[in-house]
N, C-alpha and C positions, 0 to 999 in steps of 0.2 A: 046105417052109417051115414047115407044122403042128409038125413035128415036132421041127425045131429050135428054134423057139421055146419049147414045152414041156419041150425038155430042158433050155434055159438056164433059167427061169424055175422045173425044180426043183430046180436048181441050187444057187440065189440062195436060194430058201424053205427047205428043207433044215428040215423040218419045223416051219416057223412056221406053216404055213397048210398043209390039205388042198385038191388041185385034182384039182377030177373034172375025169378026162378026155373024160366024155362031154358034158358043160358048152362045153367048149371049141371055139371055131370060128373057122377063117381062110380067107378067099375072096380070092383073090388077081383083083384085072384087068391088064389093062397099064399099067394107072397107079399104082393104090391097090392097099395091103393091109389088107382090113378085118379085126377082131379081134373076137370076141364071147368074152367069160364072164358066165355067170348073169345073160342079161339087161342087163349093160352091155358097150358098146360103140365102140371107134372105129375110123375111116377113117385111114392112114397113108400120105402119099405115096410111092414107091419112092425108095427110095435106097441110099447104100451101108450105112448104118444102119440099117432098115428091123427085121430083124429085132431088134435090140436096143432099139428103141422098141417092138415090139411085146412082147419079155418083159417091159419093166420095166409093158405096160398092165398084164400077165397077174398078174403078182405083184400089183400094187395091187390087181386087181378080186377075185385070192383072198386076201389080208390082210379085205380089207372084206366079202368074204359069210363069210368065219370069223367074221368077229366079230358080224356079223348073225346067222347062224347062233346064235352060243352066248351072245348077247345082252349083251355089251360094246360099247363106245360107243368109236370113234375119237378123238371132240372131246379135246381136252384142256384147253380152256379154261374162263374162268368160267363161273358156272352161266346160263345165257339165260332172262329170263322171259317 
C-alpha cells in the first residue's frame, strides 16, 4: 500500500513539491489506513478508494511543508489583521 501511494502522489507532484520518503508513513489495520507526512496526519477508512484518498492527503501535506519549508504562504486571501 506504502508504495503505491507514493508512486501515485509522485505522479500527480511531478516536481511541484519534494517528498521525502523517509517522512512518509502508512499503517494499515483492518479497518483504517492511516497516513503521516511531516507531522500531519490522517485516519482513512478502507475502501475501494482508499488509496487515492490517501495520495491526494500525501500531495497536499508535501505542497504545504514545500511551502513551509521555503517560506511562502498558501493563503491567497486578504491580508488578516
Amino acid at each position: 500500500m506504502r508504495s503505491k501511494v507514493i508512486r501515485m502522489a509522485e505522479a500527480h507532484l511531478a516536481g511541484m513539491a519534494v517528498l521525502d520518503l523517509g517522512e512518509v508513513r502508512v499503517t494499515e489495520t483492518p479497518s483504517t489506513v492511516e497516513v503521516e507526512y511531516k507531522g500531519s496526519a490522517i485516519e482513512l477508512p478502507l475502501s475501494r478508494t482508499v488509496a487515492d484518498n490517501a495520495a491526494r492527503f500525501l500531495i497536499g501535506a508535501a505542497v504545504c511543508a514545500d511551502a513551509q519549508c521555503s517560506g511562502r504562504y498558501l493563503y491567497n486571501g486578504p491580508i488578516i489583521d
